[in-house]
C-alpha positions as CSV (number, residue, x, y, z in Angstrom):
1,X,4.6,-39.9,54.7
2,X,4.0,-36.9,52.0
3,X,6.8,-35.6,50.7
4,X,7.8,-32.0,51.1
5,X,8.2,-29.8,47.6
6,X,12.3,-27.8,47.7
7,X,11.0,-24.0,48.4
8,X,13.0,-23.5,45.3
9,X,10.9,-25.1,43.2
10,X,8.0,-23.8,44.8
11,X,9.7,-20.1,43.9
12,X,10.7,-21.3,40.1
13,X,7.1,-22.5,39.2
14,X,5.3,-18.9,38.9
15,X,8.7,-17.4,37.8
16,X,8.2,-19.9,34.8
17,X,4.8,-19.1,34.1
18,X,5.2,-14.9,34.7
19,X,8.3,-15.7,31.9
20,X,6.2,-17.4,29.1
21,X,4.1,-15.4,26.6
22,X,0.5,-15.1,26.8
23,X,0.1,-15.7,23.6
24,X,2.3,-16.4,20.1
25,X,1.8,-13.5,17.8
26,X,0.6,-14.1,14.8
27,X,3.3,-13.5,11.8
28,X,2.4,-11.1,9.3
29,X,4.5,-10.7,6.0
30,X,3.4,-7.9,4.1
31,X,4.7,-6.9,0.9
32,X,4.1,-3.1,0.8
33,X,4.2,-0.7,3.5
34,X,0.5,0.1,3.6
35,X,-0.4,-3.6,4.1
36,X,1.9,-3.6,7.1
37,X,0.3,-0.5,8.7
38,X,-3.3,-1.6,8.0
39,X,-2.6,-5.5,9.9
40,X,-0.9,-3.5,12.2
41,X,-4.1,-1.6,12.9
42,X,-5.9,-4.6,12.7
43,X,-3.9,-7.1,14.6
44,X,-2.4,-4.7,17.3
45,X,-0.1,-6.3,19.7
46,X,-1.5,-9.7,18.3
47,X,0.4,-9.6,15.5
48,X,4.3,-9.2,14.2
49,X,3.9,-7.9,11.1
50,X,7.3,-7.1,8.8
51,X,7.3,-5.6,5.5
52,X,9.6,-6.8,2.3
53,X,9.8,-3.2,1.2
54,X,9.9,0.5,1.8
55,X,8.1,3.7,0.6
56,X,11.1,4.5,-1.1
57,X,11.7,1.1,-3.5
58,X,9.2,0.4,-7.0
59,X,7.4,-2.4,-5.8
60,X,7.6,-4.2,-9.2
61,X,11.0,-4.2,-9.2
62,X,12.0,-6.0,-5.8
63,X,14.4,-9.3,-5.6
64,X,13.9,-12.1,-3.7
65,X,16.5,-12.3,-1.3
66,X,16.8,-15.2,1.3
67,X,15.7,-12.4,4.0
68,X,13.0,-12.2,2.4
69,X,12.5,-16.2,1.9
70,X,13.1,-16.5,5.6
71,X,10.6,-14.3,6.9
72,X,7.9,-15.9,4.4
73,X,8.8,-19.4,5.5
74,X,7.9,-18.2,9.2
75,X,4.5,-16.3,8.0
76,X,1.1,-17.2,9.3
77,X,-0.2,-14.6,7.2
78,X,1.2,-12.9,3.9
79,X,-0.6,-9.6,3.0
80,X,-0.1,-8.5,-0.7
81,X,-1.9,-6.3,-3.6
82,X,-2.2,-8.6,-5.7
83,X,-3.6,-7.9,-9.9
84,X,0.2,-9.1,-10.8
85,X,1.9,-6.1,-8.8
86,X,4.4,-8.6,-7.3
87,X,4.5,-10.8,-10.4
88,X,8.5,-10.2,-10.7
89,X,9.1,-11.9,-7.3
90,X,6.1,-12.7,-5.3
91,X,5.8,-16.1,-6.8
92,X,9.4,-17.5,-6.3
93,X,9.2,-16.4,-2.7
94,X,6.3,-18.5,-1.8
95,X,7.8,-21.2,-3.9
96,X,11.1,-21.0,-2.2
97,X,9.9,-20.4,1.2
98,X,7.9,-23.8,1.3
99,X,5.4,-22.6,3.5
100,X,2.2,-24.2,2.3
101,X,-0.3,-22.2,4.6
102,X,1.0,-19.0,2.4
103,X,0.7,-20.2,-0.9
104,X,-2.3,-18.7,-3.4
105,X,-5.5,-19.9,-2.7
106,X,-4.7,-20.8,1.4
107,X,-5.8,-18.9,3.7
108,X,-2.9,-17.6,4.5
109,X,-2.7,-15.8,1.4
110,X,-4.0,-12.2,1.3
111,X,-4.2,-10.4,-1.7
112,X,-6.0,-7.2,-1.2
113,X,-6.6,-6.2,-4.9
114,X,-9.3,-8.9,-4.6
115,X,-11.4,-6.7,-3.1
116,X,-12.0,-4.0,-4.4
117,X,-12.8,-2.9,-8.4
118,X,-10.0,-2.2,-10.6
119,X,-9.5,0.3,-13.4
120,X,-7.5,0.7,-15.9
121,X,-8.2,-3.1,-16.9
122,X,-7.1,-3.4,-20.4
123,X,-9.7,-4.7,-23.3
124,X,-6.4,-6.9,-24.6
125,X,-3.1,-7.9,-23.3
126,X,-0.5,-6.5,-25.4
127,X,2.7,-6.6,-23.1
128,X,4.5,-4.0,-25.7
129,X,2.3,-1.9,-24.4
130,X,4.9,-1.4,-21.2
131,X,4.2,-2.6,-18.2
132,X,0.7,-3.6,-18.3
133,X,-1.4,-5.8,-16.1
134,X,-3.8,-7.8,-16.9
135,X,-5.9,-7.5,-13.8
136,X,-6.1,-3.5,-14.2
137,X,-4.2,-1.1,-12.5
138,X,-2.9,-2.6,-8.9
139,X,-1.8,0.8,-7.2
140,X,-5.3,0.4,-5.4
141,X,-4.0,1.8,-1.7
142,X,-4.6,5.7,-2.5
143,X,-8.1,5.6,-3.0
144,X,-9.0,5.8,1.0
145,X,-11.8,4.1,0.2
146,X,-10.3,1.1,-1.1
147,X,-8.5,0.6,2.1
148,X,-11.8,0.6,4.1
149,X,-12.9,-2.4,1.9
150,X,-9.3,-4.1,2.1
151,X,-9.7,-3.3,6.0
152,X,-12.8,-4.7,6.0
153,X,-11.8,-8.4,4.3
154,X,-8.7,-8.4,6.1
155,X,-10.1,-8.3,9.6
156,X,-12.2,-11.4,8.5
157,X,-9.3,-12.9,7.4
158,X,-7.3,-12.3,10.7
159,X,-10.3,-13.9,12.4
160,X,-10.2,-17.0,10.7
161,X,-6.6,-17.7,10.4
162,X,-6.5,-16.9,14.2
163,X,-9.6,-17.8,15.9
164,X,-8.8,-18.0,19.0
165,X,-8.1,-14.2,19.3
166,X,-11.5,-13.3,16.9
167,X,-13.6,-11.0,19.3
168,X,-10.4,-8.8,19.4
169,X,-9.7,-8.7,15.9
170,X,-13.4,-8.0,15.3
171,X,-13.3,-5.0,18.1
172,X,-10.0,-4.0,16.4
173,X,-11.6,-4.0,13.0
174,X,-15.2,-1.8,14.4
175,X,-12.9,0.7,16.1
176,X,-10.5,1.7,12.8
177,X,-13.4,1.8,10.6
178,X,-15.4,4.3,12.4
179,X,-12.5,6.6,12.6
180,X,-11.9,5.9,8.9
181,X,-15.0,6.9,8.0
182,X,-14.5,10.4,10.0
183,X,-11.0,10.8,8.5
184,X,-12.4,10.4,4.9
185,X,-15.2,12.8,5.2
186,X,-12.9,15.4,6.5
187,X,-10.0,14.3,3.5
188,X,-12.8,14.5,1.1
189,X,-14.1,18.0,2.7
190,X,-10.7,19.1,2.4
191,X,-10.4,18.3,-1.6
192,X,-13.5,19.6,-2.4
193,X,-11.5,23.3,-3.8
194,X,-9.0,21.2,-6.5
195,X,-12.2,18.8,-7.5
196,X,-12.1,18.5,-11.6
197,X,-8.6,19.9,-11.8
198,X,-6.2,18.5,-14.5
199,X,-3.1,17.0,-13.6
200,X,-0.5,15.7,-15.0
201,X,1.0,12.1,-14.5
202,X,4.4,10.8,-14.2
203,X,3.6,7.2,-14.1
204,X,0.3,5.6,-14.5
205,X,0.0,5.1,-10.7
206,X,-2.6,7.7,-9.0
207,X,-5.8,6.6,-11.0
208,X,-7.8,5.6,-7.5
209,X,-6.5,8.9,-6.1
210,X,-8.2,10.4,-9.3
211,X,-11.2,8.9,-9.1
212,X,-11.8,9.7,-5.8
213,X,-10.6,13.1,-5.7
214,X,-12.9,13.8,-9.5
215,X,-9.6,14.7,-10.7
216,X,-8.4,14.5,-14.8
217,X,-5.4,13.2,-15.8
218,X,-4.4,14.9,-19.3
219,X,-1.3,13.6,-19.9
220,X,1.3,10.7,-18.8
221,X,5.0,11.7,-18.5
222,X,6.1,8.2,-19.6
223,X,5.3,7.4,-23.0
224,X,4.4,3.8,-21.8
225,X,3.8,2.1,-18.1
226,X,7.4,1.5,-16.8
227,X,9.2,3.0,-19.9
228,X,11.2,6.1,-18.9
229,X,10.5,9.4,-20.2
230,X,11.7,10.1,-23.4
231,X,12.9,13.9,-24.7
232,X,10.5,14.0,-27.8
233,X,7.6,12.7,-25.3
234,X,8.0,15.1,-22.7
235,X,8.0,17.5,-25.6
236,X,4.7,16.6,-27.3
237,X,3.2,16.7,-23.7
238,X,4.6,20.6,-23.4
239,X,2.8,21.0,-26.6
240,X,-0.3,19.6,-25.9
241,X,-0.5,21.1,-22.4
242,X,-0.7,24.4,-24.3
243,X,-4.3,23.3,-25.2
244,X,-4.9,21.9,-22.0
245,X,-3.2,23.6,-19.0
246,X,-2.5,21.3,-16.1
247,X,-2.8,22.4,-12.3
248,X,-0.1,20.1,-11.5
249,X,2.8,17.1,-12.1
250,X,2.3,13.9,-9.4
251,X,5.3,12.0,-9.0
252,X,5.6,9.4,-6.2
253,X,8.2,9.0,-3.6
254,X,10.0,6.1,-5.2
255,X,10.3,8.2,-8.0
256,X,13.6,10.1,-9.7
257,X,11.2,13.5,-10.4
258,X,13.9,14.4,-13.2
259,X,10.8,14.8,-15.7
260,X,8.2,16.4,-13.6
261,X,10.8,18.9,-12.3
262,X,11.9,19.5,-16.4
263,X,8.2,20.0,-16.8
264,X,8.2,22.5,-14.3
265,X,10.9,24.5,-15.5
266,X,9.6,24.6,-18.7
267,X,5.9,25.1,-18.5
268,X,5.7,26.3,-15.2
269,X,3.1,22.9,-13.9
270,X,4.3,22.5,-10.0
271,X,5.7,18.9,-9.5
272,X,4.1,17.5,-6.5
273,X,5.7,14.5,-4.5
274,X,3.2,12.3,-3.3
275,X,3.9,9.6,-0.2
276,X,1.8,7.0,-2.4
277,X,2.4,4.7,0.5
278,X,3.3,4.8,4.5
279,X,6.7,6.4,5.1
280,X,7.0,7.9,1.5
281,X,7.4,11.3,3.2
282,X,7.9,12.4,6.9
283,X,4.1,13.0,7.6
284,X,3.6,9.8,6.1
285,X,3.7,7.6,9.3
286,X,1.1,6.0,9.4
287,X,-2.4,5.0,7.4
288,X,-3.8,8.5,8.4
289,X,-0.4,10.5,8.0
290,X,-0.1,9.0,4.4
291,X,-3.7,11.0,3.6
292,X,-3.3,13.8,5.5
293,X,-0.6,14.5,3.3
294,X,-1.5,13.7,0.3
295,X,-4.6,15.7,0.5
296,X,-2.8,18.5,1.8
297,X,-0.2,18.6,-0.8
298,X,-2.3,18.1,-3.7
299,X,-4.5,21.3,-2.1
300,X,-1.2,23.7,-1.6
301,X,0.0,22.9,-5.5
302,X,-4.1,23.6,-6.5
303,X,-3.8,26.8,-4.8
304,X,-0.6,28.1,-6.7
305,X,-2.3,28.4,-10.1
């Protein structure tokens, strides 16, 4: 004699199964805001990415909280720059999270600076020099071309650390670097009228934008990486811009602009916010908006003078 199965259970079974995921997410802890936007790109709705900090906080100087200990510990994947930009906290986060698949040298460790060639690398390490890294300069995300390379590795790496879901990655990865690739020709079309202009620096952070843009820095507003501005440096840069006129101060949105804005006022060089990462201004949204923006600011201050 069979036995008959409860129509209630027979009701419950494909409830169940329409009530579980199709698939876990993979967990993506990014340490700056473009990392997070490019996995996002990348990973779509396989991925949860979060992001330890904003657009509007210095990424060397960040703390590591227990939030931030949490979400590490619960990472499949942590996407950072790298070249000792996270030095300050990066490395008691892992450490305290005691997630081995994140740790350096897993492949659950991303660090995108690997990727692409620094500058700024200095010939000797001399650390009163300011805030100098050993690696070369690690503000690699506004040369646009650096993030097609970092786009590039990273899709790879989302394909190995979650296999199962490769083919999509691999679409995912095809599809943003073709319309990359259209978006830089049109940023670097777009550029083309401030090409070999001389700017002026406020911290030794845009010299990717510059070499992709043919830009020349002629002076730095802080007399050394990380050092504040002092009254007699911001004086012997008025002096010297004299010789050399610049078209323009970049400051970045993390930034107090108290010197470029005193450098404006008193020689007249337009001080020119720049998003330097995703959400750093309102047009900023997103990997594209944070371009779009910058190109078209640095453009409107070119045109002034």
């Amino acid at each position: 004699m069979s036995q008959q199965k409860s129509p209630w259970l027979l009701l419950a079974i494909p409830l169940l199964m329409m009530a579980m995921p199709a698939h876990a997410a993979l967990r993506v802890f990014a340490c700056e805001p473009e990392w997070g936007a490019l996995a996002q790109e990348l990973g779509g709705n396989l991925v949860e990415v979060s992001v330890a900090t904003s657009a509007l906080q210095d990424p060397h100087q960040v703390q590591a909280k227990p939030s931030l200990i949490a979400r590490a510990r619960s990472a499949d994947l942590v996407v950072c720059t790298g070249a000792e930009l996270e030095i300050g906290w990066l490395p008691v986060l892992l450490q305290q999270s005691g997630n081995a698949k994140v740790q350096e040298g897993q492949p659950g460790n991303f660090a995108a600076a690997n990727y692409v060639r620094k500058l700024d690398v200095p010939g000797q390490l001399d650390r009163s020099q300011g805030d100098v890294h050993a690696a070369g300069n690690p503000h690699i995300q506004t040369d646009p071309r650096n993030i097609a390379l970092v786009a590039t590795a990273l899709g790879a790496r989302l394909q190995q650390v979650d296999a199962a879901h490769a083919s999509q990655y691999a679409q995912r990865l095809a599809d943003f670097s073709q319309r990359w690739q259209q978006a830089m020709v049109r940023w670097t079309a777009q550029a083309a009228p401030i090409k070999g202009a001389a700017v002026v620096s406020q911290h030794k952070a845009f010299v990717y934008l510059y070499d992709w843009l043919g830009l020349k820095e002629v002076a730095v507003l802080e007399p050394k990486p990380g050092v504040e501005p002092t009254a007699s440096h911001l004086q012997e840069v008025l002096v010297a811009l004299k010789t050399t006129p610049a078209k323009m101060t970049l400051y970045s949105a993390y930034q107090d602009s108290k010197a470029s804005d005193w450098l404006q006022r008193n020689a007249g060089v337009p001080a020119v916010k720049i998003p330097f990462t995703v959400g750093g201004t309102d047009a900023a949204k997103d990997l594209f908006g944070l371009f779009d923006d910058t190109v078209a600011r640095l453009v409107e201050a070119g045109a002034k003078r």
